[in-house]
C-alpha positions in Angstrom: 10.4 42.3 50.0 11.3 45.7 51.0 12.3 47.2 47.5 12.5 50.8 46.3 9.1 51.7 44.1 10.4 53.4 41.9 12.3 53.0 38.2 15.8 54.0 37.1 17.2 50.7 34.9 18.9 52.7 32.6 21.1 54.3 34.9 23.5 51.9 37.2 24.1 53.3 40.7 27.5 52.8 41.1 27.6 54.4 44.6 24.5 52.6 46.5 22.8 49.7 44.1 19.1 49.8 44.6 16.7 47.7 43.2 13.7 49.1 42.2 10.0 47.3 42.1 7.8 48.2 39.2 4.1 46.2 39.8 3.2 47.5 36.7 4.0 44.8 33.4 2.9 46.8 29.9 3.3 44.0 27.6 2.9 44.6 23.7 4.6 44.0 20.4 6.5 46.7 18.3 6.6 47.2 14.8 8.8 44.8 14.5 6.6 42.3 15.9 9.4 41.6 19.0 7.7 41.1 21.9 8.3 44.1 24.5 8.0 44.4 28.5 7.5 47.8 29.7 10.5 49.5 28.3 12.5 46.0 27.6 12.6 44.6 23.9 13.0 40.6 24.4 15.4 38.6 22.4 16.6 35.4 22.1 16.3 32.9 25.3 20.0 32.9 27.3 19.4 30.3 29.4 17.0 27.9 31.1 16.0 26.6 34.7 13.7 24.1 36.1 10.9 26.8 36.7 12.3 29.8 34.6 14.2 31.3 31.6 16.1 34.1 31.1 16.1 36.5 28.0 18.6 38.8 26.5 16.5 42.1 26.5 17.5 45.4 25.3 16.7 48.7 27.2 14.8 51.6 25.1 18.4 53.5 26.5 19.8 50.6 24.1 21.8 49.1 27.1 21.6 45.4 27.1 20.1 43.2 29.9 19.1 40.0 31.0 15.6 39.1 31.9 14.6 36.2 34.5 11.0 35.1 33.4 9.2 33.1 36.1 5.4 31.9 35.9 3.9 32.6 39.2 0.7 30.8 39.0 2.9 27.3 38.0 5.4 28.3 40.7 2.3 28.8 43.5 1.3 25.3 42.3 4.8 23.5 42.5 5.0 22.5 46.5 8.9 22.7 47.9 10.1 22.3 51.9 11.6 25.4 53.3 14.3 25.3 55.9 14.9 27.0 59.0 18.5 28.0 60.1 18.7 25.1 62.5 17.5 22.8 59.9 13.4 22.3 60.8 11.4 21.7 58.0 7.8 23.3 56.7 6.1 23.0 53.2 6.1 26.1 51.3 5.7 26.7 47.5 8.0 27.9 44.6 7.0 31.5 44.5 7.5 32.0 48.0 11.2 30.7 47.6 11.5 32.8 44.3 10.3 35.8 46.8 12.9 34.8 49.1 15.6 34.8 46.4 14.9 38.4 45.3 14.9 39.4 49.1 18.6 37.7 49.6 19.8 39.2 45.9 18.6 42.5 46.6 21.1 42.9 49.0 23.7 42.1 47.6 26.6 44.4 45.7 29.6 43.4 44.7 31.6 43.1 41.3 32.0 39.1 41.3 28.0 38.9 41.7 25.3 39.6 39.2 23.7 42.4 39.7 19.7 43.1 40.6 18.0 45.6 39.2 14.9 45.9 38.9 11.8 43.6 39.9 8.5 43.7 37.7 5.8 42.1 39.8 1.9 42.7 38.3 -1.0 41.5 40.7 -2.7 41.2 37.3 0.1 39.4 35.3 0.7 36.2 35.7 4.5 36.5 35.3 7.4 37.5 37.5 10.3 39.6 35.7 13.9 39.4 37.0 15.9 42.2 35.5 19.4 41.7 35.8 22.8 42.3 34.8 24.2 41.0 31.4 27.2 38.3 31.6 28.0 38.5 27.4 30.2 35.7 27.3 27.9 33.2 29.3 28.7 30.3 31.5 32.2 28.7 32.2 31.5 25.7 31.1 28.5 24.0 29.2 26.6 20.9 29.8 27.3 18.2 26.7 24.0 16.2 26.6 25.7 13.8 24.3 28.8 13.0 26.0 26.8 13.5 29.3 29.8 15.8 30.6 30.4 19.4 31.5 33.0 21.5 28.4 34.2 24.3 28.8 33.2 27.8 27.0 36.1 27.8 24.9 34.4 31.7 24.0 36.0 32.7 27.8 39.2 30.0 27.7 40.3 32.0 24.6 39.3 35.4 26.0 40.9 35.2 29.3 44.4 34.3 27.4 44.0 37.0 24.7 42.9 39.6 26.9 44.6 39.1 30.4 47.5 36.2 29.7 48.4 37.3 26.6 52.2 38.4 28.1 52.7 35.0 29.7 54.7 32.4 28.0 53.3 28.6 28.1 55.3 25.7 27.3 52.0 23.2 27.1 48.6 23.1 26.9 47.6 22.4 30.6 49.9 25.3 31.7 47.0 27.5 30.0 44.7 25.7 30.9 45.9 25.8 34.5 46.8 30.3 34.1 43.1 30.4 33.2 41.7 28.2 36.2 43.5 30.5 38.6 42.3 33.9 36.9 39.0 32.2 37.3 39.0 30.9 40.2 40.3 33.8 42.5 37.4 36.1 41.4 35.1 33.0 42.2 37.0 33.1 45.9 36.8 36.6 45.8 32.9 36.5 45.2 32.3 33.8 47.9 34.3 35.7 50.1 32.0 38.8 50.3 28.8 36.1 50.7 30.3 34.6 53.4 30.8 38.2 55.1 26.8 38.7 54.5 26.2 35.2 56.2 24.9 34.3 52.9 25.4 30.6 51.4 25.0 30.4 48.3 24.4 26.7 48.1 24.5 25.9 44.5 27.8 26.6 43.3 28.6 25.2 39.4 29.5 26.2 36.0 25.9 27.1 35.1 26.1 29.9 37.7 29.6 31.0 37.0 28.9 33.3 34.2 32.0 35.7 32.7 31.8 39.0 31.1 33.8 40.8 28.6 35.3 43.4 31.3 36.8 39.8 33.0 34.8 39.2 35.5 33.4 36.8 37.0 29.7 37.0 38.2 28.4 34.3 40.9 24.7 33.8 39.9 21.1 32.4 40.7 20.4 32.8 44.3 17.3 30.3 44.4 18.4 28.0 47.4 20.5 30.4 49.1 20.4 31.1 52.8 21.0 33.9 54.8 22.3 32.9 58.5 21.4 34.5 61.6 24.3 36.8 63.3 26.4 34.1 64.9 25.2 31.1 63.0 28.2 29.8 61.1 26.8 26.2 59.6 23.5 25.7 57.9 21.7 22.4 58.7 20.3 21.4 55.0 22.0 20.0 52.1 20.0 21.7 49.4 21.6 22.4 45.9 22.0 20.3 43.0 23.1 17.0 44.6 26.4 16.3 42.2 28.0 19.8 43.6 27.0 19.1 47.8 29.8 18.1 49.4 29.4 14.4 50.1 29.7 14.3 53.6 26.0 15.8 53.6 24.4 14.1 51.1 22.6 10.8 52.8 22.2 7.9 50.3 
């Protein structure tokens, strides 16, 4: 990872974005017995991936954040396949492709993508921090365990009309419904758009990583099985991703 040494989280570069790499973690607990990261306060856990969470944190500058918390030593254990560009296969492990993700997301800047900011990697700690930019409102749409479907975030449906549709006149419900797809959905094309002029495939597209914030935009998140193409190169031979988003032309039964 070639990352800038160096630490400026409280101050977004709105010229350049660099992300900065801290390798030292100071972990403690303040007076209110909250649990603190260097000069992050943690708060209540945001969200949740196969090998990682991520935490609301607050900046001592009071900013908000979020942090991605990975365990590297469980990560190093967990054995994965890495792909080439043409498709070859080689065994690797989960901290590796975490690594990989931090070296594809730290170059990326744009306003439809979460921001990087700051990586806090500790030889002697065995967890990885992930600090990142805050999406308030959360994911478009939630998993429903019980009816085994995605809903939507009713928090953003209801936003995007106040705030941006509130002019437009509807005659039923699926006209809004349809108004707020669109709003959604070009920011989503607009975000792909600027991946695809990186040579970067995302390959994980879904409501979990479609978060929203309240300045109404969309940011394309969690860059775990993305791939960046060689100049040229304008297919990628593997089909990884979660398997009910993958086109099904490439998923082999």
């Amino acid at each position: 990872m070639e990352l800038e040494e160096d630490k400026s989280t409280s101050k977004e570069d709105t010229k350049q974005h660099k992300v900065y790499l801290t390798t030292t973690a100071s972990i403690s607990r303040n007076a209110k017995n909250e649990k603190t990261i260097n000069e992050f306060t943690l708060g209540e856990t945001i969200g949740k991936g196969g090998f990682s969470k991520v935490k609301m944190a607050k900046h001592d500058s009071d900013k908000c954040f979020a942090i991605k918390i990975m365990h590297k030593p469980t990560l190093k254990r967990e054995r994965s396949l890495a792909y080439s560009p043409r498709g070859s296969t080689s065994m690797t492990n989960n901290l590796e492709k975490a690594y990989s993700e931090i070296n594809t997301w730290s170059q990326l800047d744009h306003k439809n993508i979460i921001k990087l900011f700051e990586v806090i990697d500790d030889d002697t700690c065995d967890y990885l921090y992930l600090i990142m930019e805050l999406a308030d409102l959360g994911q478009i749409a939630d998993w429903n365990r019980e009816e085994h479907k995605y809903k939507r975030n009713e928090k953003i449906f209801n936003w995007v009309l106040t705030n941006k549709l509130n002019k437009t006149t509807f005659t039923s419900e699926q006209q809004k419904i349809e108004a707020v797809a669109k709003f959604l959905f070009s920011q989503i094309t607009d975000g792909l758009s600027y991946l695809h002029s990186k040579n970067i495939i995302h390959h994980d597209i879904k409501p979990d990583n479609l978060l929203f914030t309240s300045k109404d935009i969309v940011k394309i998140a969690d860059y775990t099985v993305a791939r960046i193409l060689p100049p040229g190169q304008d297919k990628c031979f593997d089909a990884e991703g979660t398997t009910a988003f993958t086109g099904n032309l490439l998923v082999k039964c």
